[in-house]
C-alpha positions as CSV (number, residue, x, y, z in Angstrom):
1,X,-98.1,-9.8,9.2
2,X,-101.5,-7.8,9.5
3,X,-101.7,-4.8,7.2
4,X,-103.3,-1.0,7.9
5,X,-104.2,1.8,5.9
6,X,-106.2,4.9,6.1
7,X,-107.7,7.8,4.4
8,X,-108.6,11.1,5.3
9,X,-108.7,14.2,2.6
10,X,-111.4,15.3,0.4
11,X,-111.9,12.1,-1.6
12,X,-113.7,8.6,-1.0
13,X,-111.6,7.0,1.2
14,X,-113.1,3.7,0.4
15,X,-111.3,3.2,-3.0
16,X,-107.8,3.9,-1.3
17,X,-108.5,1.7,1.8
18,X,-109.5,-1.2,-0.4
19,X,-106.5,-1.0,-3.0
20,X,-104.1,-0.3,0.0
21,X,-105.3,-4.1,1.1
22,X,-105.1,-5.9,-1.6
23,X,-101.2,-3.8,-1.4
24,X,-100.6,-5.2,1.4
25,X,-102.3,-8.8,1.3
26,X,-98.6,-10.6,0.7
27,X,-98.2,-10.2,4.3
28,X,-100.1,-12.9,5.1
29,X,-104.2,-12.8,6.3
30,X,-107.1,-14.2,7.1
31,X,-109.5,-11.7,7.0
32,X,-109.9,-8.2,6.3
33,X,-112.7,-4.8,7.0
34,X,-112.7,-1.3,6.9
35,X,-114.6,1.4,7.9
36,X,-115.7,4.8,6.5
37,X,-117.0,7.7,8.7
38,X,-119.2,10.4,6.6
39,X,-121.5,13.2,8.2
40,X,-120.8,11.2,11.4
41,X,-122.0,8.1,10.3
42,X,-120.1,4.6,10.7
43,X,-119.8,2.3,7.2
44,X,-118.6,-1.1,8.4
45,X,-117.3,-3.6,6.3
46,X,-115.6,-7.0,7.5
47,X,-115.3,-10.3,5.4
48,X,-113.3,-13.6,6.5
49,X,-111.1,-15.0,4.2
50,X,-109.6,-12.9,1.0
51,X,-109.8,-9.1,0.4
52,X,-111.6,-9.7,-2.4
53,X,-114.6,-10.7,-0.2
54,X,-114.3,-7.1,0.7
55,X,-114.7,-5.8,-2.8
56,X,-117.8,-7.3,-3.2
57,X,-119.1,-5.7,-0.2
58,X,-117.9,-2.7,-0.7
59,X,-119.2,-2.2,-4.3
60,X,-122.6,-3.5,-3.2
61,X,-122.6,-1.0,-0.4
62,X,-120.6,2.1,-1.5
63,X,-119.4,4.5,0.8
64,X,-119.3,8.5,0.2
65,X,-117.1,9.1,3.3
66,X,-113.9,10.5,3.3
67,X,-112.2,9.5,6.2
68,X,-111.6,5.7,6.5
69,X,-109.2,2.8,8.1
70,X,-109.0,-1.0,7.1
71,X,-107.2,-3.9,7.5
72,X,-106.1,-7.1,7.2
73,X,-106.0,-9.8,10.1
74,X,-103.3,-12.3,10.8
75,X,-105.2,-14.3,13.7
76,X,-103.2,-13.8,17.3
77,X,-106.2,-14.0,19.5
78,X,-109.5,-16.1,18.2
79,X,-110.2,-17.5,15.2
80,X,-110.2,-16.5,11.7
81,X,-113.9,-15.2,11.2
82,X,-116.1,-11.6,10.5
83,X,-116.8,-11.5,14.7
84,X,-112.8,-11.4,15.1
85,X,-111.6,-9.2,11.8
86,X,-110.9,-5.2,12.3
87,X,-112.1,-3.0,12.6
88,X,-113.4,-3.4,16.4
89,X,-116.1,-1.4,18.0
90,X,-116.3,0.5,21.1
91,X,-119.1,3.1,21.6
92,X,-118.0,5.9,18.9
93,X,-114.8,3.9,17.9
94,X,-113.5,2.1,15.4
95,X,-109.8,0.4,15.7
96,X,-107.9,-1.2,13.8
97,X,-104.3,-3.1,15.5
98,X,-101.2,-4.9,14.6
99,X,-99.6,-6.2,17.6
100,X,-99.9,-8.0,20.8
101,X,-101.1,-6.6,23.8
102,X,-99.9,-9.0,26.3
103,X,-101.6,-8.0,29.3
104,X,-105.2,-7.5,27.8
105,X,-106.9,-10.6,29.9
106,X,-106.5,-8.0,32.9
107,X,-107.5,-5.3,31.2
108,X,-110.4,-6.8,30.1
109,X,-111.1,-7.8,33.9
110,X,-111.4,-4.6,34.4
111,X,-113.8,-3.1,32.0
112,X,-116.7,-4.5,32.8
113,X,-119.5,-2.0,31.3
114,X,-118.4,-3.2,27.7
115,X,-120.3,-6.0,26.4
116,X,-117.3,-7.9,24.7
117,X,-118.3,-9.5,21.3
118,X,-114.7,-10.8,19.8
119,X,-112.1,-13.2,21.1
120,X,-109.7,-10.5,20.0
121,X,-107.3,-8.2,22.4
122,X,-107.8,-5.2,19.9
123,X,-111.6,-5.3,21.1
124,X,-110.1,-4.7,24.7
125,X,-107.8,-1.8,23.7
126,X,-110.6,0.0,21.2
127,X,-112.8,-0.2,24.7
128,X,-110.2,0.5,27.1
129,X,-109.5,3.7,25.0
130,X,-113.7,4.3,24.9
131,X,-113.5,4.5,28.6
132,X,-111.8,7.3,28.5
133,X,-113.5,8.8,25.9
134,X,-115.5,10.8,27.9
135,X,-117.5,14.1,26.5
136,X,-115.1,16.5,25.7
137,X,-112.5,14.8,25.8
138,X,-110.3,14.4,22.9
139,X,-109.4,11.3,20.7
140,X,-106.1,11.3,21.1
141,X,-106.1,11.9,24.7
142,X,-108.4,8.9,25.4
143,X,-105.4,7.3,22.9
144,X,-102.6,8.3,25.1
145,X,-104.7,7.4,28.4
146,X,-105.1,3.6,27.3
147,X,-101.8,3.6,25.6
148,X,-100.2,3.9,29.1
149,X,-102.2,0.8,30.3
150,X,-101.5,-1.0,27.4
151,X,-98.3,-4.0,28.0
152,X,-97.4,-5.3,24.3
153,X,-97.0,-4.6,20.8
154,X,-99.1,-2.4,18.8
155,X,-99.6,-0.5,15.4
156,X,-103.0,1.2,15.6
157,X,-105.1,3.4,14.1
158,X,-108.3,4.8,15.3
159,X,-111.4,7.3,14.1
160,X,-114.5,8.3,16.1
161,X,-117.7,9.4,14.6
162,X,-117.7,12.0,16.8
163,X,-114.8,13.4,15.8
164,X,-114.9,12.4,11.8
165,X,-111.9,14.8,10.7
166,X,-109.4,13.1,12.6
167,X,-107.6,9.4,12.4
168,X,-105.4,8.6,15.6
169,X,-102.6,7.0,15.0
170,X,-99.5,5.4,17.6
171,X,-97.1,2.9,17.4
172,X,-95.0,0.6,19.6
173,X,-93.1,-2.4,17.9
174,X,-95.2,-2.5,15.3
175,X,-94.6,0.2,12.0
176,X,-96.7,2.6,10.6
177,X,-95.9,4.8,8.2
178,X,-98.2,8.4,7.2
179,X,-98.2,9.5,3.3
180,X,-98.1,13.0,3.0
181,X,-100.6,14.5,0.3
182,X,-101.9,17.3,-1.3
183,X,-105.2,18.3,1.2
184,X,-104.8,14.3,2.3
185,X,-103.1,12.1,4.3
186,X,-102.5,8.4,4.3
187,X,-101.5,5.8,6.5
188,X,-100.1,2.5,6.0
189,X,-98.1,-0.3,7.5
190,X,-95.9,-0.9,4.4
191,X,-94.5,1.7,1.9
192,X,-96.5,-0.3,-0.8
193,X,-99.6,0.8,0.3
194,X,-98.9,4.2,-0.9
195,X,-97.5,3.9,-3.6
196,X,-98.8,6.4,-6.6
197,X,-100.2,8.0,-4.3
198,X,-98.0,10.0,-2.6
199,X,-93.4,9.8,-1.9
200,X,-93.9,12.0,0.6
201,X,-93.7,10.3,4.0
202,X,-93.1,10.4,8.0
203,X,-92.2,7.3,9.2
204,X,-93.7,6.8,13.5
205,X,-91.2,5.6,16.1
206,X,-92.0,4.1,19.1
207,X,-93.7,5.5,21.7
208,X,-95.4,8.4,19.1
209,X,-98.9,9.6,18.8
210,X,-100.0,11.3,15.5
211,X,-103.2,13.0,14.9
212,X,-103.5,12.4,10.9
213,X,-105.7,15.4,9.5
214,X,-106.1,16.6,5.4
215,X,-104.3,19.5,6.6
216,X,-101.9,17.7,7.4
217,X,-100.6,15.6,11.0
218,X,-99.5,16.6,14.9
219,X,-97.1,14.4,16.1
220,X,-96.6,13.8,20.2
221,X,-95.8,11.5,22.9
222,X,-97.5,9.8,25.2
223,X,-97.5,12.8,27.5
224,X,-99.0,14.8,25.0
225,X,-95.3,16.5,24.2
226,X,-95.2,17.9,20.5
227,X,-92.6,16.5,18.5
228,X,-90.7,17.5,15.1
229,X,-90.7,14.8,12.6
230,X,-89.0,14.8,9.0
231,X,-90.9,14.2,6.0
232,X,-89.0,11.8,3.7
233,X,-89.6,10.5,0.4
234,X,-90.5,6.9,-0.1
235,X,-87.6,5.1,-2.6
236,X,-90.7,2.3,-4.4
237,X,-91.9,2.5,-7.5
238,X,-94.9,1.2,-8.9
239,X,-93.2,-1.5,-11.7
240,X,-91.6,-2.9,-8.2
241,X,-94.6,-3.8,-6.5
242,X,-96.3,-5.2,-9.8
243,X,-95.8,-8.7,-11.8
244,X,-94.9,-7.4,-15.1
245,X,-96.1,-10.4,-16.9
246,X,-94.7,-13.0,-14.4
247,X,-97.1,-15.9,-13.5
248,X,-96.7,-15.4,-9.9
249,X,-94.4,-11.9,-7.8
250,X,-92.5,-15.3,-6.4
251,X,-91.1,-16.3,-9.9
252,X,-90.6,-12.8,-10.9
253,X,-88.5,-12.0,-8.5
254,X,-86.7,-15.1,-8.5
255,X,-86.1,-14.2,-12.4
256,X,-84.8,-10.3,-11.1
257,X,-81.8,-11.1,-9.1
258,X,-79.6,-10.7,-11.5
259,X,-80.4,-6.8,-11.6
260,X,-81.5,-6.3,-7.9
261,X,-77.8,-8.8,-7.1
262,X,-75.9,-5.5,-9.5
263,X,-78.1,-3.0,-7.2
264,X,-76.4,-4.6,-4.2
265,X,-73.0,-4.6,-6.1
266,X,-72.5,-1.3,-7.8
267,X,-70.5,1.3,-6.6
268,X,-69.0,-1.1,-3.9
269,X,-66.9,-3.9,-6.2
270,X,-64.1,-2.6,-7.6
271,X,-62.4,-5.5,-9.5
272,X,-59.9,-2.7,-11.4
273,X,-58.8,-1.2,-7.7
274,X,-59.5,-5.2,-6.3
275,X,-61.1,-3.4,-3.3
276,X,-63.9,-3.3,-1.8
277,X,-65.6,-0.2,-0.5
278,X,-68.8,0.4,1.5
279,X,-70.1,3.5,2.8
280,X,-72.5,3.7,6.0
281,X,-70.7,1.2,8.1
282,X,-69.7,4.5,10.1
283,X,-67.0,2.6,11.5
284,X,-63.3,4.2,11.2
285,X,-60.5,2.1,10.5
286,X,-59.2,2.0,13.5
287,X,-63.4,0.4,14.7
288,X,-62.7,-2.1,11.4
289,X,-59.3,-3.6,12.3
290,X,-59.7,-4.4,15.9
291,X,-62.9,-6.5,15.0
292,X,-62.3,-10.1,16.5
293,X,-66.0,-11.4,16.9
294,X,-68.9,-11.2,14.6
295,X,-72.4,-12.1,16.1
296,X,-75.1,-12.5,13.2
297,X,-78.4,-12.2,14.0
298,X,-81.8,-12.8,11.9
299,X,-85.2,-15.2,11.6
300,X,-85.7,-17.7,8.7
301,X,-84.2,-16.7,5.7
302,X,-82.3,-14.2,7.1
303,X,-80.4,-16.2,9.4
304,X,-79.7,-18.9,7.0
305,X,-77.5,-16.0,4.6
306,X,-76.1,-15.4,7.6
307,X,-74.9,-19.0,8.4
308,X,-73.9,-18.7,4.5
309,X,-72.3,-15.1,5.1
310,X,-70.2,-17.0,8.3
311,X,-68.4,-20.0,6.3
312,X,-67.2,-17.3,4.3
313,X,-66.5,-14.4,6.9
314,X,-64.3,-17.3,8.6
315,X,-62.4,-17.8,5.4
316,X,-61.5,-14.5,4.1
317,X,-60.6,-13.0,8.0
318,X,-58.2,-14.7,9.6
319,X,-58.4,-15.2,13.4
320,X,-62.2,-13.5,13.7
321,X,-64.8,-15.8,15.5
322,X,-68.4,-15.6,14.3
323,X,-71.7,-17.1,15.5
324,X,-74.6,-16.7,13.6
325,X,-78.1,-16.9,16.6
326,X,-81.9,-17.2,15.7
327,X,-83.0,-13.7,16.7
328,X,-86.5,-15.6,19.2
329,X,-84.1,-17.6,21.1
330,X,-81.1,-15.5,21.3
331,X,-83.4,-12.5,22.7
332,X,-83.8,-14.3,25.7
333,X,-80.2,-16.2,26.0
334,X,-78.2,-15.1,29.1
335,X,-75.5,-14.2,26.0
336,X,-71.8,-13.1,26.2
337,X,-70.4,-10.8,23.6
338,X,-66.5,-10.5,23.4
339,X,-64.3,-7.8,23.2
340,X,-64.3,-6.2,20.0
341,X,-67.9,-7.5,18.5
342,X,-69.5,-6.2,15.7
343,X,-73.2,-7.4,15.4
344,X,-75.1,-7.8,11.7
345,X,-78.9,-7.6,12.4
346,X,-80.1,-9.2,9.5
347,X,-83.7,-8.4,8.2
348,X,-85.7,-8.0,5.1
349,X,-88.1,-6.1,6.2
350,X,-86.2,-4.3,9.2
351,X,-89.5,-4.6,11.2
352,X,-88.4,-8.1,12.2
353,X,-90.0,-8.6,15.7
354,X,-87.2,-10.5,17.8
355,X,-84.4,-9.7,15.2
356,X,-85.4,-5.7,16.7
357,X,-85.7,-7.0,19.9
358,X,-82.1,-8.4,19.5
359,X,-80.8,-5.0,18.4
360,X,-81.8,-3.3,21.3
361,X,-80.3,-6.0,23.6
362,X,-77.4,-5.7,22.2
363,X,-77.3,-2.0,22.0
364,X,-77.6,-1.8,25.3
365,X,-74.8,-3.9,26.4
366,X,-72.5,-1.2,24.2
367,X,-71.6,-3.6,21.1
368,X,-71.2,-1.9,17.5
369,X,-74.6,-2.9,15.4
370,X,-74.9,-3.0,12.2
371,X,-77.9,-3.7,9.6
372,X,-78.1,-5.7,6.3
373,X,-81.7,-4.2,5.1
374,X,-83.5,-4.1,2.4
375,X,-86.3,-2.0,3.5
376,X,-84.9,1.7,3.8
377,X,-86.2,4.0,6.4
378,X,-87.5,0.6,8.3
379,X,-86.8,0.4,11.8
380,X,-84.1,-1.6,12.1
381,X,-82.4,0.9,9.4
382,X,-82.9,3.9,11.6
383,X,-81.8,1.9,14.6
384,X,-78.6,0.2,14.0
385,X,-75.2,2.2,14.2
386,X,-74.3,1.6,10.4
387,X,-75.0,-0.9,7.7
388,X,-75.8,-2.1,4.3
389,X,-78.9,-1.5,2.4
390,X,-79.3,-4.3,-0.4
391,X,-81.2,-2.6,-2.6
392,X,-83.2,-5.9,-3.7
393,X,-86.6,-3.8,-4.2
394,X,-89.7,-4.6,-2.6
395,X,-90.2,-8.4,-1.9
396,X,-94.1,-9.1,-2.5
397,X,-94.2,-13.0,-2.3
398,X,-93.9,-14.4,1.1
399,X,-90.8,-16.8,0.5
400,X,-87.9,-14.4,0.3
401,X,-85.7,-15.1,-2.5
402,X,-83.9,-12.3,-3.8
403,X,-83.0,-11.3,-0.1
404,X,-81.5,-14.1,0.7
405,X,-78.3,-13.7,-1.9
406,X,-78.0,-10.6,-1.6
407,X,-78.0,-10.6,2.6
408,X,-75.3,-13.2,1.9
409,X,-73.7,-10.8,-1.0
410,X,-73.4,-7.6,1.6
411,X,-71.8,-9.8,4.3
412,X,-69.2,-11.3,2.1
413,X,-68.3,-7.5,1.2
414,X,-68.5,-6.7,5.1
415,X,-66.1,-9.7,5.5
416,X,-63.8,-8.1,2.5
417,X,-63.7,-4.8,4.2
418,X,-62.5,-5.9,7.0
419,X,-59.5,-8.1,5.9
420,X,-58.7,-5.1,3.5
421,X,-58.4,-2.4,7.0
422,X,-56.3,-5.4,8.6
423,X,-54.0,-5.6,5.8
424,X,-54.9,-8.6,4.0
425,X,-53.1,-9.8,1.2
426,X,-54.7,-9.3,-2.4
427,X,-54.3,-12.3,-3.8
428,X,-56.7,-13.5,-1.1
429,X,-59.3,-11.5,-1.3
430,X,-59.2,-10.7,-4.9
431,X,-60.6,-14.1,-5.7
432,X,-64.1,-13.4,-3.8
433,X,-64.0,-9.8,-5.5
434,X,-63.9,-11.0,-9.1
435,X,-66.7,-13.7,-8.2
436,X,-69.2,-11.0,-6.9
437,X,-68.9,-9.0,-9.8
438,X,-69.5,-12.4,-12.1
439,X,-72.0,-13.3,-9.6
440,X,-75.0,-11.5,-11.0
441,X,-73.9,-13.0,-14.6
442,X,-73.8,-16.8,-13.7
443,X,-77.3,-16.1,-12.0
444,X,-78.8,-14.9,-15.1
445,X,-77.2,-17.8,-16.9
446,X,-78.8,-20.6,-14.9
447,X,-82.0,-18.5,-14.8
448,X,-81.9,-19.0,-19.0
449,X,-79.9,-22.0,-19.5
450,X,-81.6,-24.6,-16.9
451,X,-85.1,-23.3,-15.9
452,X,-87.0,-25.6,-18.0
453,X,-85.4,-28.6,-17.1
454,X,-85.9,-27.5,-13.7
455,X,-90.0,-26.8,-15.0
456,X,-90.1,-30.9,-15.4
457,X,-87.7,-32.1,-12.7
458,X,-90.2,-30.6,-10.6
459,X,-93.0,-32.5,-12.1
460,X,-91.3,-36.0,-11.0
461,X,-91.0,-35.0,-6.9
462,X,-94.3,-32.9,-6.7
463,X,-96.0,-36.4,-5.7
464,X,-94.2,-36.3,-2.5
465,X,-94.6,-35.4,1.0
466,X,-91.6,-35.5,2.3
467,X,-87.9,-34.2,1.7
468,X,-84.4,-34.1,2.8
469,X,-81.6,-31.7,1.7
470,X,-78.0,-32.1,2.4
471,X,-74.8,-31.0,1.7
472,X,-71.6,-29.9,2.9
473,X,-69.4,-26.6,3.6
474,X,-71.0,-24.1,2.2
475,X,-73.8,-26.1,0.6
476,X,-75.0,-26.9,4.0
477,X,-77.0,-23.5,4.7
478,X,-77.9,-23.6,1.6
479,X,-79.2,-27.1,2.0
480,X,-81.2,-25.6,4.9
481,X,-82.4,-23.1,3.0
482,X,-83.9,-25.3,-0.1
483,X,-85.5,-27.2,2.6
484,X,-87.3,-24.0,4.1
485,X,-88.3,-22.9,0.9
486,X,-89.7,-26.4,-0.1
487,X,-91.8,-26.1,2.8
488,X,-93.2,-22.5,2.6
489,X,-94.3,-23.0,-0.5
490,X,-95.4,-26.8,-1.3
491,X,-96.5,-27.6,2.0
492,X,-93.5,-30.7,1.4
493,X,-91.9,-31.3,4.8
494,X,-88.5,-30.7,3.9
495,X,-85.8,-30.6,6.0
496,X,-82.2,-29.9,5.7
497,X,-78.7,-31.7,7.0
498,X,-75.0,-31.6,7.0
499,X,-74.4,-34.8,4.3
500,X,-72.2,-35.9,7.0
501,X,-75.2,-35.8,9.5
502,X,-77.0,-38.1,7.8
503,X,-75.9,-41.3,9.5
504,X,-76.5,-39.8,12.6
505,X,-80.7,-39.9,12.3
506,X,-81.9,-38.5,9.2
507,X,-81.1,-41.7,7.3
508,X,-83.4,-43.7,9.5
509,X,-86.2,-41.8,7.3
510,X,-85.3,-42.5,3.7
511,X,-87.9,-44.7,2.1
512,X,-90.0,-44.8,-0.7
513,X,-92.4,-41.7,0.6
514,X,-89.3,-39.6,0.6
515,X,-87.2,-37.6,-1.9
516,X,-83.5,-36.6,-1.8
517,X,-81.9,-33.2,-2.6
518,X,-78.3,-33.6,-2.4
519,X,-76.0,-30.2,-3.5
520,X,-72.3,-31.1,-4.4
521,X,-69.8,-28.5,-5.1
522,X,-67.2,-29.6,-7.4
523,X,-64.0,-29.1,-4.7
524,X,-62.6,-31.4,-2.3
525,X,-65.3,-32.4,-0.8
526,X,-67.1,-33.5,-3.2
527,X,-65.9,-37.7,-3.1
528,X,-66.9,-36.8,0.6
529,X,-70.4,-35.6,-0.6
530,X,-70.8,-38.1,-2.9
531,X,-70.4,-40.9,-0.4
532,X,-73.0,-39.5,1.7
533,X,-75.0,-39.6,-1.5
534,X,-74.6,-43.3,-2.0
535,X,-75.5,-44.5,1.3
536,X,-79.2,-43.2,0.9
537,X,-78.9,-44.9,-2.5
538,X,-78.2,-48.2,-0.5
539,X,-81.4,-47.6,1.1
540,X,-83.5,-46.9,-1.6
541,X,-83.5,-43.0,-1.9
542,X,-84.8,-41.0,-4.8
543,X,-82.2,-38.3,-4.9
544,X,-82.0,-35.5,-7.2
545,X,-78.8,-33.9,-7.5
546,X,-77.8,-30.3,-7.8
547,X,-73.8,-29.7,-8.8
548,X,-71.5,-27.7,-10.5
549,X,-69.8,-30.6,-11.9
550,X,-69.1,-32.4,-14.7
551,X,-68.3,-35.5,-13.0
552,X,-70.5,-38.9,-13.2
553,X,-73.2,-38.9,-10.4
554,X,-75.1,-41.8,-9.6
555,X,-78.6,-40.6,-8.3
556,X,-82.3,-40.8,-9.8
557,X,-82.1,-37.1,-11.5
558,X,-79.1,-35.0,-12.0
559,X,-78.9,-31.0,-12.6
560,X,-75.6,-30.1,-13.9
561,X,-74.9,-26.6,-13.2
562,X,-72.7,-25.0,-16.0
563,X,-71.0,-22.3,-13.9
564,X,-67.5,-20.3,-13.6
565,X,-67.7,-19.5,-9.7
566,X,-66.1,-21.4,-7.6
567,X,-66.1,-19.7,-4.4
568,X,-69.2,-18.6,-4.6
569,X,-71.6,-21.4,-6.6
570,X,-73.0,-22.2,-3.6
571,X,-75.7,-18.6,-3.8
572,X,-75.5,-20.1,-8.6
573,X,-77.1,-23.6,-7.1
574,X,-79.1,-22.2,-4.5
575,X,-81.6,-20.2,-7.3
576,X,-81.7,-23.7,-9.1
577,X,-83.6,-25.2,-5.9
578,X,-85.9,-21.8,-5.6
579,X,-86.9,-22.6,-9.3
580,X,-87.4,-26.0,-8.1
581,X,-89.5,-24.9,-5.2
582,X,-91.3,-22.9,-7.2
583,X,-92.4,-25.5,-10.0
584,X,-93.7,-28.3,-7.4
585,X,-95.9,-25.7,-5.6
586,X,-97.5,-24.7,-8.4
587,X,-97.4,-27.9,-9.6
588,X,-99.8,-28.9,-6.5
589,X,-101.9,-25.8,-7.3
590,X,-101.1,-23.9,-4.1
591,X,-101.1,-20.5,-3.6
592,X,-97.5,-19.7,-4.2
593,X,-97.0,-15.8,-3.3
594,X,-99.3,-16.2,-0.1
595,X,-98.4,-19.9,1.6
596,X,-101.4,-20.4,4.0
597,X,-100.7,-19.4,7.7
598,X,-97.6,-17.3,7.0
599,X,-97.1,-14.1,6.8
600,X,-94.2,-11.6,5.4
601,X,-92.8,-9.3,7.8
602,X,-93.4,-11.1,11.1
603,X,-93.7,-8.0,13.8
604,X,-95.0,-9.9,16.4
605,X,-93.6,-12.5,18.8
C-alpha cells in the first residue's frame, strides 16, 4: 500500500527519494512528500495527488541535503490532501509510516502540549516519539519509548534535525527493507526501490529497531538489545521493474507468462522421469504421505488460484479434504484444523496483512505451513515452514496476473508431490505432468494467435456497466477471477457465478445494461454449461463466450480457444479474459497499472 524510502550517504538524497517513489507508486497512493535534512535544516516537500506533483516541487526548490525520507500515502486516517501526506512534524521530527496504529485516539488524549495539525495517526506517533525526545536523549531511544506505547501496525522511518546523520528505522507488520551501499544506505518498503542502486540488503523483522548511518546500520530491539542481522542480496533486476516497450506494466506482464510460467516450471517437471520434484517443502516423506487435509489460505487473487489449485488437488489425491478460506475472515474464525493438515499461505507479495496474520494463527496451533511466494526474502517467505517460490518477477501493475497461474501452477505440483509419496499410479498423474510442461506453450499461443480479436471484442462491451461471469468446475474460479479483474481495472461491476447458480438470483439481473461472460470447457459438462448459457439468452443477455471448443455456440460473440490442454485450459482461457480486461479499461481511458483506490501489496487491515 503506502511506499517509504530513504537516503543517507554523501550524495543528494533528494534524487533517490523521488525516483524511489515514483518505484514504488504501483502500490497504490494518494499523495506523496519527502523531506531533506542538510546543516540541520528541514526541506519539506508534500503534494496531494501524483508523485509527479512532487517533481515539480522538488526541482523548483532543490535540496543539497544528504540525508532524506519520503513517501507515498494510501489514506487510513483523514482525507487525501498536503495537511494529511508524510512526512509529519513533531518538534525536530519528521516521520514518515505505513501501518495502523490502532490505539492512537488515546494516545492522542494524552499528549496534550502538541498542537495537532493532521487527521492522521502518524502525526500522533511522530509526537508521541517527540515527547520523549528530550535533550540528550537519543533518537532511537525516544523510538523505542513510543514504540512500546504504540498498539498497531507500523513501518516507519524517522530523522531529526538535531541529529542529521542518522535515519531511525522499526517495523511491526509492515516491511522495510535497508540497501546496503558503498559510504550509503538506503531504505525502502519494496525491493524495487533499490534497484541499481545497491543488491546488497537486510531485510527488518518485527519488533526491530535500526539506526541507518553511511557507515553503515545498528540493529536492536525494543529494549535496546543489539542484534546480528545477515546481509542478503536482492534477486530484481532493472529490465523487471521496467516496460520494455509495453503500453502499460499490466499488458507486459500479461504478455511474459509464458517465460515467468517456465521460471515456475523448470527444474521441477520432469515429463522423461513423469515426476515431479520440489525442493523447500522441508517435509520428509514420511510428513508428505500422511497429509489428509489441505487448508489454503490467501486475499483476492491469491485465494481465487487457490480455489483453482483445490478442484485440482481434490482430483489428483485421493481421499485428501481441502478448503480454500479468505485470509480477513478466516483470521478471526473460531477454526478447526484436522489431523494431518498442511496449510499453503498464498501471497504475492508475502507482506499480505491477514494472509500473515493467518500464518501465525495457524503456526501456533502446531500445523505444517507452507508458502506459495513470489516475493523472496518477504515475510511470509522467511516465516512459513517450507514452500514454493514462483519466480513470476516483480508484479508492478496493481491487478495480479502472472501470479495468479503460476500460484495455481505451484499448487498443482504440491498436489503431484503428494500423490507421487503416497504411491499414486503414473498414468494418473502423468496426464497433469505433460500439461504443465505444454502449459507455458498454449499460453504463448493464445497470447499471438487471439489477442487482436480479443483488442475489438473488447471494444463491443466497454459501453457497459455491469457484468456477470459464469462457469462450471474448474471454470468457476476462474469465472470469479475474470469478474475481479473486470472490476479492478474498468471500474465494470463484474461479478462471478457457478453457471449452475444462475437460476438461483443472478439471473434476476440480466437485461439490456448487462453483459455476459460465459467460460465452457469442451468436457462433459459442457451441454451442462451451455444450457445455463441459453437461459440468459431467453432473457435477453448479451453473452460473450470464452471455450476451447469447436462446437456451435449460440451467444452474441464467441472466442474459440485453439488449445491442446485439456486438464488444464482452464489457466489457457483465463489469460484470454485478462486481455479482455485489459482492452475495455483502456478502452474507457482509465488508469490501468494504478486502478483508483487500490493498492498492491495490502499490509494493513
Amino acid at each position: 500500500m503506502c511506499g517509504i524510502v530513504g537516503y543517507v550517504g554523501s550524495k543528494k538524497a533528494q534524487e533517490y527519494l523521488v525516483t524511489g517513489l515514483h518505484r514504488l507508486e504501483y502500490r497504490g497512493y494518494d499523495s506523496a512528500g519527502i523531506v531533506t535534512i542538510d546543516d540541520h535544516k528541514a526541506t519539506l516537500h508534500r503534494a496531494k495527488g501524483k508523485v509527479e506533483e512532487l517533481d515539480q516541487l522538488t526541482a523548483a526548490n532543490p535540496s543539497s541535503g544528504t540525508v532524506g525520507i519520503g513517501h507515498t500515502r494510501w489514506a487510513t486516517h483523514g482525507e487525501p490532501s498536503i495537511t494529511n501526506a508524510h512526512p509529519q512534524q513533531s518538534g525536530d521530527i519528521y516521520l514518515v509510516h505505513n501501518g495502523i496504529i490502532e490505539n492512537y485516539r488515546e494516545l492522542k488524549a494524552e499528549l496534550k502540549d502538541h498542537k495537532f495539525a493532521s487527521e492522521t495517526d502518524t502525526e500522533v506517533l511522530a509526537a508521541l516519539i517527540d515527547s520523549f525526545y528530550d535533550p540528550g536523549t537519543k533518537l532511537v531511544d525516544a523510538v523505542a519509548q513510543a514504540l512500546q506505547l504504540a498498539v498497531g501496525t507500523y513501518g516507519i522511518a524517522v530523522v531529526s534535525t538535531r541529529e542529521p546523520e542518522h535515519i531511525v528505522v522499526a517495523r511491526s507488520g509492515s516491511p522495510l527493507i535497508i540497501g546496503v551501499g558503498e559510504g550509503e544506505t538506503y531504505i525502502a518498503s519494496d525491493a524495487s526501490a533499490l534497484v541499481g542502486y545497491t543488491d546488497q540488503a537486510v531485510y527488518l523483522n518485527d519488533g526491530e529497531i535500526a539506526v541507518c548511518s553511511a557507515d553503515g546500520i545498528d540493529v536492536v530491539d525494543l529494549a535496546s538489545r543489539p542484534l546480528t542481522k545477515e546481509v542478503e542480496t536482492i534477486e530484481v533486476d532493472m529490465q523487471a521493474i521496467q516496460k520494455q516497450g509495453y503500453d502499460h506494466f499490466l499488458l507486459k506482464e500479461i504478455s511474459e507468462q509464458p517465460q515467468t510460467l517456465r521460471s515456475t516450471l523448470n527444474g521441477r517437471v520432469n515429463v522423461a522421469d513423469k515426476r515431479i520434484k520440489l525442493g523447500g517443502l522441508n517435509m520428509t516423506d514420511d510428513e508428505l504421505k500422511a497429509v489428509e487435509h489441505i487448508t489454503i489460505i490467501g486475499c483476492g487473487t491469491a485465494y481465487y488460484a487457490g480455489v483453482l489449485a483445490s478442484y485440482y488437488l481434490e482430483q489428483i489425491v485421493d481421499g485428501l479434504t481441502i478448503d480454500v478460506a479468505v485470509a480477513s475472515e478466516f483470521r478471526y474464525r473460531s477454526f478447526h484444523l484436522p489431523k494431518n493438515t498442511v496449510a499453503l499461505v498464498v501471497s504475492q507479495s508475502g507482506e499480505t496483512a491477514d494472509t500473515l496474520a493467518c500464518l501465525r494463527e495457524i503456526k501456533k496451533r502446531g500445523v505444517k505451513t507452507l508458502g506459495i511466494i513470489n516475493a523472496v526474502g518477504s515475510t511470509i517467505a522467511r516465516e512459513v515452514d517450507g514452500g514454493i517460490y514462483v519466480h513470476a518477477g516483480p508484479e508492478i501493475s496493481v491487478a495480479s496476473t502472472k501470479a495468479f497461474t503460476s500460484q495455481a501452477a505451484a499448487m498443482i505440483m504440491f498436489g503431484l508431490v503428494i500423490a507421487q509419496t503416497k504411491g499414486a499410479d503414473v498414468k494418473d498423474t502423468l496426464p497433469y505432468i505433460e500439461e504443465l510442461a505444454e502449459l507455458p506453450t498454449e499460453i504463448e499461443n493464445v497470447i499471438k494467435n487471439n489477442q487482436s480479436e480479443i483488442a475489438e471484442i473488447a471494444k463491443r462491451y466497454g459501453s457497459y456497466n455491469h457484468a456477470l461471469f459464469f462457469g462450471r468446475d474448474t471454470v468457476y474460479p476462474v469465472a470469479l477471477e475474470g469478474a475481479l479483474k473486470l472490476k479492478e481495472i474498468s471500474y465494470i461491476q463484474a461479478e462471478g457465478y457457478a453457471a449452475g447458480e444462475l437460476k438461483h438470483g443472478p439471473i434476476a439481473l440480466v437485461d439490456d445494461s448487462f453483459f455476459e461472460v460465459g467460460l465452457l470447457l469442451d468436457n462433459w459438462l459442457f451441454d451442462k454449461t451451455l444450457s445455463s448459457l441459453s437461459e440468459v439468452n431467453a432473457r435477453g443477455g448479451h453473452i460473450f463466450a470464452i471455450t476451447n471448443s469447436k462446437k456451435a455456440i449460440d451467444a452474441e460473440t464467441v472466442l474459440h480457444i485453439d488449445t491442446k490442454l485439456k486438464l488444464l485450459a482452464p489457466l489457457v482461457l483465463n489469460v484470454a479474459q485478462q486481455l479482455f480486461a485489459y482492452y475495455i479499461a483502456v478502452a474507457r481511458g482509465n488508469d490501468v497499472d494504478q486502478p483508483r483506490n487500490l493498492a498492491k501489496s495490502v499490509t494493513v487491515e
